[in-house]
C-alpha positions in Angstrom: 88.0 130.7 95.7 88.3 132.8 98.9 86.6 132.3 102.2 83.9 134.6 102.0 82.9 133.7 98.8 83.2 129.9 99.7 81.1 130.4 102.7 78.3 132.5 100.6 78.0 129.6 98.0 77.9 127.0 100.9 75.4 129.3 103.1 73.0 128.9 100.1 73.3 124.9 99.9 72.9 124.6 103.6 70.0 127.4 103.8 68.1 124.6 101.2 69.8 121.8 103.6 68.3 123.4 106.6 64.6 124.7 105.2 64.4 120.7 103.9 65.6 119.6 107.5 63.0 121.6 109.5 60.3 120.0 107.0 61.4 116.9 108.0 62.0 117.3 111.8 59.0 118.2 112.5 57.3 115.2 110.1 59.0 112.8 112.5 58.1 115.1 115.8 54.6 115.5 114.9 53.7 111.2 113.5 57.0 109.7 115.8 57.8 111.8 118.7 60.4 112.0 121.3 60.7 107.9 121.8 61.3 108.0 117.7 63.5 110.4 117.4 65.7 108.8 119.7 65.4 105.4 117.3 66.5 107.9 114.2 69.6 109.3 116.1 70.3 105.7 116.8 70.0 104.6 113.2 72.2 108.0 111.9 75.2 107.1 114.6 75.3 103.6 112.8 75.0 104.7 109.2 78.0 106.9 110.1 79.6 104.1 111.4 78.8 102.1 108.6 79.7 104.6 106.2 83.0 105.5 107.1 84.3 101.6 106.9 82.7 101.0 103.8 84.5 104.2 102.1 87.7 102.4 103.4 87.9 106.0 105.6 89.8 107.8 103.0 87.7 110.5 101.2 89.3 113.7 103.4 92.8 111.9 102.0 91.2 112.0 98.9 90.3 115.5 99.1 93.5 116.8 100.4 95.9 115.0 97.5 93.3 116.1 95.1 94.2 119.6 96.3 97.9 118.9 96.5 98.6 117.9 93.2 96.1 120.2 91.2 94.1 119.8 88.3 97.2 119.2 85.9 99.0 117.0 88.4 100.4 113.2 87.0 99.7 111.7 89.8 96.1 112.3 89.8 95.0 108.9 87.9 97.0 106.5 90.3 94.7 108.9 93.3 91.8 108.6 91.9 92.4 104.3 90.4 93.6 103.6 93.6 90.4 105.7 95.7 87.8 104.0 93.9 89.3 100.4 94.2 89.5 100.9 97.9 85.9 102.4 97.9 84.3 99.4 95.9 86.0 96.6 97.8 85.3 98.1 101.3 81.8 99.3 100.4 80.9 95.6 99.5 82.6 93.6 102.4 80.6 96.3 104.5 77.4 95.7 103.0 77.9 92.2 103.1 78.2 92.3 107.0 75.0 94.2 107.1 73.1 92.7 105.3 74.6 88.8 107.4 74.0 90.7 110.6 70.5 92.2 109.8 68.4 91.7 112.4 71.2 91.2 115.1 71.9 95.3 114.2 68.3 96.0 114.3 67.2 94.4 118.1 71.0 96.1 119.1 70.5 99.6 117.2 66.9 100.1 117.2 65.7 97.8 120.4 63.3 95.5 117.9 63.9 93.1 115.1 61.4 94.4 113.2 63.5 96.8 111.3 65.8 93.4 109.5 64.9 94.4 105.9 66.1 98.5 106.6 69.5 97.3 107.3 69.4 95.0 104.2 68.5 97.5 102.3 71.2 99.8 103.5 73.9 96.8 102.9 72.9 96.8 99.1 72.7 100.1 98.7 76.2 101.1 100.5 78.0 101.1 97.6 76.2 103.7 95.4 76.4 105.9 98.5 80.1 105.6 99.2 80.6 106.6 95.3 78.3 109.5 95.7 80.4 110.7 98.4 83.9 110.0 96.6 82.8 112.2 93.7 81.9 114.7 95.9 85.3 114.2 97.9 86.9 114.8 94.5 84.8 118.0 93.6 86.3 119.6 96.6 89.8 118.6 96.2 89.3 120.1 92.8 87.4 123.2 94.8 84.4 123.0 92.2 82.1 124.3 94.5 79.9 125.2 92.5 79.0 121.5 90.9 79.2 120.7 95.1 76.3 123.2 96.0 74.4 122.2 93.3 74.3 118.6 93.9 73.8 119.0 97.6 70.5 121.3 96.8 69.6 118.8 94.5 70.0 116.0 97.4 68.2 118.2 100.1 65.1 118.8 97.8 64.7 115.2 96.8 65.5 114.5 100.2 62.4 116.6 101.6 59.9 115.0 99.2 60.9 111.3 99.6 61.8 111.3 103.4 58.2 113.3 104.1 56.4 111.3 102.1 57.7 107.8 103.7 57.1 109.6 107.1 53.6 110.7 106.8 52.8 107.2 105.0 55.3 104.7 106.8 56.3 106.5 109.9 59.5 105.6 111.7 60.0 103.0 109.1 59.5 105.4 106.3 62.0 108.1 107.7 64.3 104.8 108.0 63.8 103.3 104.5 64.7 107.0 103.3 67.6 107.1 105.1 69.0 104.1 103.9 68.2 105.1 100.4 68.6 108.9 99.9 72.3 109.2 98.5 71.7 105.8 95.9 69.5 107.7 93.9 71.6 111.2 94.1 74.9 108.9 92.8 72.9 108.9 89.5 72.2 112.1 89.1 75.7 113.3 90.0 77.1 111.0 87.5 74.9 112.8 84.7 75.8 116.4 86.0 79.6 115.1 85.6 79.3 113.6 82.5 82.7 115.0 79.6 84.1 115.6 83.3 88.1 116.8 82.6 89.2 115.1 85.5 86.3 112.4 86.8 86.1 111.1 83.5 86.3 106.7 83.4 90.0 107.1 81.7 91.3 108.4 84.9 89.6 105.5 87.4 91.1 102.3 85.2 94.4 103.1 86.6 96.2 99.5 88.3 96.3 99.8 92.2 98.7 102.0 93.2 100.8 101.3 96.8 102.5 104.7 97.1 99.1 106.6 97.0 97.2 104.0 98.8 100.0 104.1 101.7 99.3 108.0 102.0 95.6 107.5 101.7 96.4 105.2 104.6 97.3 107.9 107.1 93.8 109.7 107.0 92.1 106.2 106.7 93.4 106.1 110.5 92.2 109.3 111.5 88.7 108.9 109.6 88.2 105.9 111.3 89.0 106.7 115.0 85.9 109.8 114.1 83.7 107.8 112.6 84.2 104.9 115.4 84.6 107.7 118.6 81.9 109.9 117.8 79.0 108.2 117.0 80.2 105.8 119.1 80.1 108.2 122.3 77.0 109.2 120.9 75.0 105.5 121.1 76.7 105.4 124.7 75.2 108.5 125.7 71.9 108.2 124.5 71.7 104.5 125.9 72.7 105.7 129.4 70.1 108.4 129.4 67.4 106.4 127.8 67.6 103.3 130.5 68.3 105.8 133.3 65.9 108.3 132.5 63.8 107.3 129.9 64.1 106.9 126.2 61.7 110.5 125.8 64.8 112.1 127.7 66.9 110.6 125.0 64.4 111.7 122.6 65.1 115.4 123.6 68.9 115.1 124.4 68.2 114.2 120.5 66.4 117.1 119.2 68.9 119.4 121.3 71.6 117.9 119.2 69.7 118.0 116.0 69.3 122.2 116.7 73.1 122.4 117.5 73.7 120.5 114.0 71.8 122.4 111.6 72.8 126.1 112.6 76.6 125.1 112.9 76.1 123.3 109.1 77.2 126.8 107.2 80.1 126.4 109.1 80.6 122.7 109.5 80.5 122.8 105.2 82.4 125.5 105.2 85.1 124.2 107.1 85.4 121.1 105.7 85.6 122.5 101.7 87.4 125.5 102.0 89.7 125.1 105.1 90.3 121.2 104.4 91.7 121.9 100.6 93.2 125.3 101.4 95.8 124.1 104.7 96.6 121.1 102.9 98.2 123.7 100.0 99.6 126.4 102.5 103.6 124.9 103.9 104.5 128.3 105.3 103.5 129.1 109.0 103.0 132.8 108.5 100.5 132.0 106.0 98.9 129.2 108.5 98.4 131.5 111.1 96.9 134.6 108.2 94.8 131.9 107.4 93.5 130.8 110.8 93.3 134.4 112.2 90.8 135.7 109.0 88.8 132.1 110.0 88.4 133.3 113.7 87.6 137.0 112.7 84.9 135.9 110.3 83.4 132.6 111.5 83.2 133.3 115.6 81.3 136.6 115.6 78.6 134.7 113.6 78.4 132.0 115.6 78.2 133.6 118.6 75.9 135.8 117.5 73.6 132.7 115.9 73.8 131.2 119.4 72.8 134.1 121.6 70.0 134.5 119.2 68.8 131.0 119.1 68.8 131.1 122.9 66.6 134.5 122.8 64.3 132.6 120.5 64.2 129.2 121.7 60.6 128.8 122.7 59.6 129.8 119.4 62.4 127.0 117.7 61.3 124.3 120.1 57.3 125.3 118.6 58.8 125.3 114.8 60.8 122.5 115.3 59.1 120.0 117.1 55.9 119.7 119.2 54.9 120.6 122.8 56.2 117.3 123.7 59.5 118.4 123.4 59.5 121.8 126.1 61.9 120.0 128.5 64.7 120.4 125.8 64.1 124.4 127.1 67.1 123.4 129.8 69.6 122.3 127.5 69.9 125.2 125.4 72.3 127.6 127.6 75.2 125.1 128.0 74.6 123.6 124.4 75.1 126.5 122.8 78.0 127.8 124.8 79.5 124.4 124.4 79.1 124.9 120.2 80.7 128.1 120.4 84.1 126.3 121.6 83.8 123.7 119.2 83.9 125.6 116.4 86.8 127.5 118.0 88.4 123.7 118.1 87.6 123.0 115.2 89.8 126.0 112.9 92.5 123.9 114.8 91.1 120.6 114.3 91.2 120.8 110.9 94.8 121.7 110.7 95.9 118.2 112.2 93.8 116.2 109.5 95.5 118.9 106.7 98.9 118.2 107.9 98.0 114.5 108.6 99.1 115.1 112.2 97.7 111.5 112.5 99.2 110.0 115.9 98.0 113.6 117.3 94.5 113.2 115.8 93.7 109.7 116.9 94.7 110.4 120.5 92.5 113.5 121.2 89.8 112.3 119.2 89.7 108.9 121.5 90.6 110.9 124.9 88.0 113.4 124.6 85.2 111.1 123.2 85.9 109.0 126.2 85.9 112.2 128.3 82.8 113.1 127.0 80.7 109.4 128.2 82.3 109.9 131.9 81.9 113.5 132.1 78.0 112.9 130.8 77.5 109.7 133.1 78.9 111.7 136.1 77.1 115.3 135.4 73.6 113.7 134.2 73.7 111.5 137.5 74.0 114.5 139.3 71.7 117.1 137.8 69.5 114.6 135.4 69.3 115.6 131.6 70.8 119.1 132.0 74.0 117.1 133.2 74.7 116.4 129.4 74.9 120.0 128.3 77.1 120.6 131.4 79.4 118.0 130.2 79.4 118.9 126.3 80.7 122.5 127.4 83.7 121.0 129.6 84.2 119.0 127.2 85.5 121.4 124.7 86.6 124.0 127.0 89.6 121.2 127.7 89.3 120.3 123.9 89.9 124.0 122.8 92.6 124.7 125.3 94.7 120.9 124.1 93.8 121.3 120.6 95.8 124.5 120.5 98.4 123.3 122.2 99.4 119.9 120.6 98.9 122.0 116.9 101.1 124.9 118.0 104.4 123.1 115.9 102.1 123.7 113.1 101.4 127.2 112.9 103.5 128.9 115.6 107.1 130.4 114.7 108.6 131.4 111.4 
């Protein structure tokens, strides 16, 4: 499946992604506000956290080998034995912690210890989400997209009527309760879409351990975990700086500027990460590498800069679809945002080659350099200039990243 084709059929799932998201934004602007929304983003970084240990961080290696050895490939029950008995035991030491450290995560993560029972229903509920997500890992390996966009439509309708429903009934505990819980239920319906499966069938998961695939899983385990701990990570910093400096409604709209940036960039976050992901990891040659990379840049970049100039254009009218007058202030973020999304996707064509090539060393140093840059960049700029300081600092940020992403990947693609 080419690019263009890959990007239509993932354009569709995120255009029902997206519609679902604005439904629900605006739920939790209009009964939660800016002080809520903060709590949510809070929440989100730690589920990501969470999520990543409790896959045992291996679900891009998963997705890569998948693609490596092919459909017909002999090695693919040891992958796939070996995946899910990482999966299981990780998922259930994780939710084990969470659910022992309850209320200690609530007062830390959401600044009250009222919201105990949401992470104990997250810890017992980890382990049908990690499965969900290994399936899915596995679909893309496989490059089934089309089982992929269906089951992601499917998630992001259910998604809209349960999360708005707990919102308008529950409020912040409602949206938290449904984000705890979405995925569980999906895991069921994605085992009945997949069911006389050729290759996720049960015969090919009662394979014994194997160490040779569980030492290459390894490598990306490293990489997915330094992401999953650097990111959100950064994130929680950030948004803890601003809220006890400025106030937790600044954090609120920091927030929503974020939550903008990540729905228009989804097409292109989704499509990176099913086409690109499967497709380096098969490519060996450099010529084709840089074929590959070039079409990426001539078809991704122009739409994103184009999507950005026009969200600018139109971002009184997105800030009044979106969320509430509350949230105007966000009006000064927007410029630098958007210009600093533009050279993350330009990083991330790049990006993506490193975790395909499993370029790990290389991976886990910028990743934990330029998430560090990013807190002392945004404690410096927004004590200067208040909360436009963090938009100035995202766009450094990956003006350096862009320029030291190409260069560190350059053995990769350049030559030959």
């Amino acid at each position: 499946m080419n690019l263009i084709r890959t990007s239509i059929l993932t354009l569709i799932s995120t255009a029902v992604k997206m519609a679902a998201g604005l439904v629900i934004n605006k739920a939790v602007a209009v009964y939660i506000g800016p002080t809520g929304l903060a709590l949510v983003g809070q929440f989100q970084n730690f589920n990501q956290l969470m999520m990543t240990a409790a896959q045992g961080a291996i679900n891009n290696g998963v997705t890569k080998y998948v693609a490596e050895y092919g459909k017909d490939g002999d090695r693919i029950p040891a992958l796939l034995s070996t995946a899910v008995r990482i999966s299981l035991s990780s998922s259930a030491l994780v939710g084990l912690g969470i659910i022992v450290f309850a209320n200690y995560a609530s007062t830390q993560i959401l600044k009250s210890d009222h919201y105990g029972y949401i992470f104990v229903i997250l810890g017992f509920t980890i382990s049908l989400f990690v499965l969900n997500n290994l399936l899915l890992s596995i679909l893309n390996g496989l490059r089934e997209i089309k089982i992929w966009v269906a089951i992601n439509i499917i998630q992001s309708i259910y998604g809209l009527i349960f999360t708005t429903l707990l919102i308008k009934f529950l409020g912040l505990d409602g949206i938290l309760i449904a984000l705890a819980t979405n995925q569980s239920v999906i895991f069921f319906i994605l085992l009945w879409m997949l069911r006389g499966h050729k290759i996720i069938n049960l015969e090919n998961f009662k394979r014994p351990f194997d160490k040779p695939e569980a030492k290459k899983l390894a490598a990306f385990a490293a990489m997915a975990v330094v992401s999953a701990i650097t990111v959100p990570v950064s994130h929680l910093v950030i948004r803890n700086y601003i809220g006890t400096t400025l106030g937790w409604d600044e954090a609120g709209y920091w927030q929503a500027m974020w939550y903008i940036s990540t729905m228009y960039l989804m097409a292109v976050t989704t499509t990176l990460s099913i086409y690109y992901l499967p497709k380096l990891s098969e490519i060996t040659d450099k010529a084709t590498i840089r074929s590959e990379l070039w079409h990426g840049y001539k078809i991704i970049m122009p739409l994103v800069a184009i999507t950005s100039v026009g969200i600018f254009l139109m971002k009184d009218y997105i800030i009044a679809l979106l969320f509430t007058n509350d949230f105007l202030p966000i009006r000064q973020l927007f410029l630098w945002q958007l210009v600093g999304d533009v050279l993350k996707v330009a990083s991330w064509l790049f990006a993506y080659l490193m975790v395909a090539k499993s370029m790990s060393k290389t991976f886990i140093v910028t990743e934990i350099s330029f998430s560090l840059s990013l807190v002392l960049l945004a404690r410096w700029l927004v004590g200067q200039y208040g909360l436009v300081g963090i938009s100035y600092a995202f766009a450094a940020n990956y003006a350096i990243y862009l320029i030291v992403i190409i260069f560190v990947t350059k053995r990769a693609w350049a030559g030959a």
